[in-house]
VOFIFI-864987 format. One record per residue (C-alpha): residue in three letters; x, y, z. Coordinates in steps of 0.2 Angstrom, whole numbers, plus 5000, padded with zeros to 4 digits. Example, Ala and Ser with C-alpha at 12.3 -4.5 7.8 and 13.67 -1.06 7.14 Angstrom:
ALA506249785039;SER506849955036;
This chain:
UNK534051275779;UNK535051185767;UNK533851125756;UNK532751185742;UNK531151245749;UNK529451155741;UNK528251245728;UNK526551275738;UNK525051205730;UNK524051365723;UNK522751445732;UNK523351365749;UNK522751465763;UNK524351565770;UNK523451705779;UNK524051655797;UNK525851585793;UNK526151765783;UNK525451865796;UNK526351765809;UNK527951765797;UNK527951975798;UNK527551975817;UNK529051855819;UNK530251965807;UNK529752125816;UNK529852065833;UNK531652025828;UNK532052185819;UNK532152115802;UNK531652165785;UNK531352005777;UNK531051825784;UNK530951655774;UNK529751505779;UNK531251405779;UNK531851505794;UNK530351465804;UNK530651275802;UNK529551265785;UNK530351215768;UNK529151305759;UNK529151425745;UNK528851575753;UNK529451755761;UNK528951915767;UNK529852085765;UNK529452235775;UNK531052365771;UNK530052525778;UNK531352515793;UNK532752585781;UNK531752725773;UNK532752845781;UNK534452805772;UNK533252715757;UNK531752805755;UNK531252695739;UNK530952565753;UNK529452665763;UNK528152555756;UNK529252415753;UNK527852275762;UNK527752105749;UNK527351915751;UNK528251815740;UNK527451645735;UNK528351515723;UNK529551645720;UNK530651645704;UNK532151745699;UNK531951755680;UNK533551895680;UNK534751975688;UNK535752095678;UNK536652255682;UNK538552295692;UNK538952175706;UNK538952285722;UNK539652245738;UNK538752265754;UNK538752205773;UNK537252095778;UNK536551995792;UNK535551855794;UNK534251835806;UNK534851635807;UNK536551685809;UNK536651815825;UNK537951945830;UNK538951905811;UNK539052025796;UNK540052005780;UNK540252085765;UNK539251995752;UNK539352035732;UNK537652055722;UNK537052095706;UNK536152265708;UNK534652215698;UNK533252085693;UNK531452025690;UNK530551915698;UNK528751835694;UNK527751755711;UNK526251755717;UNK525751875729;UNK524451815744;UNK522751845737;UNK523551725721;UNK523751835711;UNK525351805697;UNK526551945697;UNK528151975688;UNK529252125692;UNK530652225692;UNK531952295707;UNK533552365709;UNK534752445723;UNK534052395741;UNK532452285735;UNK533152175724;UNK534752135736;UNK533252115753;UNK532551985739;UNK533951905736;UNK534451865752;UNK532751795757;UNK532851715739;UNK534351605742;UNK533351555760;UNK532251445746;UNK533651405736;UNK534551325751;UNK535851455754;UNK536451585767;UNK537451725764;UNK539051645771;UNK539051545757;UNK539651665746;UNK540851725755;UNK542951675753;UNK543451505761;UNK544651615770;UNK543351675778;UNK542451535782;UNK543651455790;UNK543951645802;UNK542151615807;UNK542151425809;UNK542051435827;UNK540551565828;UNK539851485816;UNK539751325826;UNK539351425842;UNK537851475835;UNK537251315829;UNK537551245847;UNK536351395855;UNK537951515861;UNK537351665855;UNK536451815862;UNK535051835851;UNK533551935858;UNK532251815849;UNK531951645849;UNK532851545836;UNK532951345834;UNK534851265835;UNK535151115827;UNK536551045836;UNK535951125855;UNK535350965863;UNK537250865854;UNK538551035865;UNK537650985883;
């Protein structure tokens, strides 16, 4: 998770890994998930943000793949905003973004995009961006903070947490 993911070769078949991606992300109530999460350093995510459409009604048909992703821009305010990881259970932080950008990838029929997104979007891309880029959201955070969730932190990486999915821990078989 803390390297940067590999280009796919284009036109690799990625039916089956997207459509086991979204079943993975829903089944653990998330909006986004990045192949790097599944144990693939690969340059690819899916987004579903229909789940906020209540507070974030932009989002209702927010349902993408994102292929050899990348951010050409991010421009706008930085706003501040609580988000979770998937990958990191049970911790939530205040993380500063830029409130817009555009982004070309290709979508999963190949197909070259290049677009634009703001508010809720562009953040959900970012965060799965960084997944690629070899960053979590605790990176950004203060080392003040870091060092506050140090132990959690490596709780987590040792399989102590409560998670209601099935995740992989990379120092589980090292804590028994």
């Amino acid at each position: 998770m803390k390297q940067v993911a590999e280009e796919i070769k284009l036109g690799t078949d990625l039916q089956s890994l997207v459509s086991d991606m979204f079943e993975t992300m829903y089944e653990a109530h998330g909006i986004g998930l990045a192949a790097p999460q599944i144990g693939k350093s690969i340059r690819l995510f899916v987004v579903d943000g229909g789940a906020l459409q209540e507070d974030e009604p932009d989002l209702k048909n927010f349902k993408k793949v994102f292929i050899n992703p990348q951010i050409i821009e991010e421009t706008g305010q930085f706003w501040v905003m609580e988000e979770g990881c998937l990958s990191i259970p049970g911790i939530r932080e205040n993380v500063s973004r830029k409130e817009n950008l555009r982004i070309r990838y290709y979508d999963l029929d190949w197909q070259e995009k290049e677009e634009t997104y703001s508010g809720m979007a562009a953040r959900i891309i970012q965060h799965e961006y960084d997944h690629l880029e070899g960053k979590l959201f605790i990176d950004y955070l203060s080392p003040l903070k870091k060092r506050l969730l140090k132990n959690k932190l490596a709780n987590i990486s040792k399989g102590i947490t409560d998670a209601d999915y099935k995740m992989r821990f990379p120092l589980a078989s090292k804590a028994r």
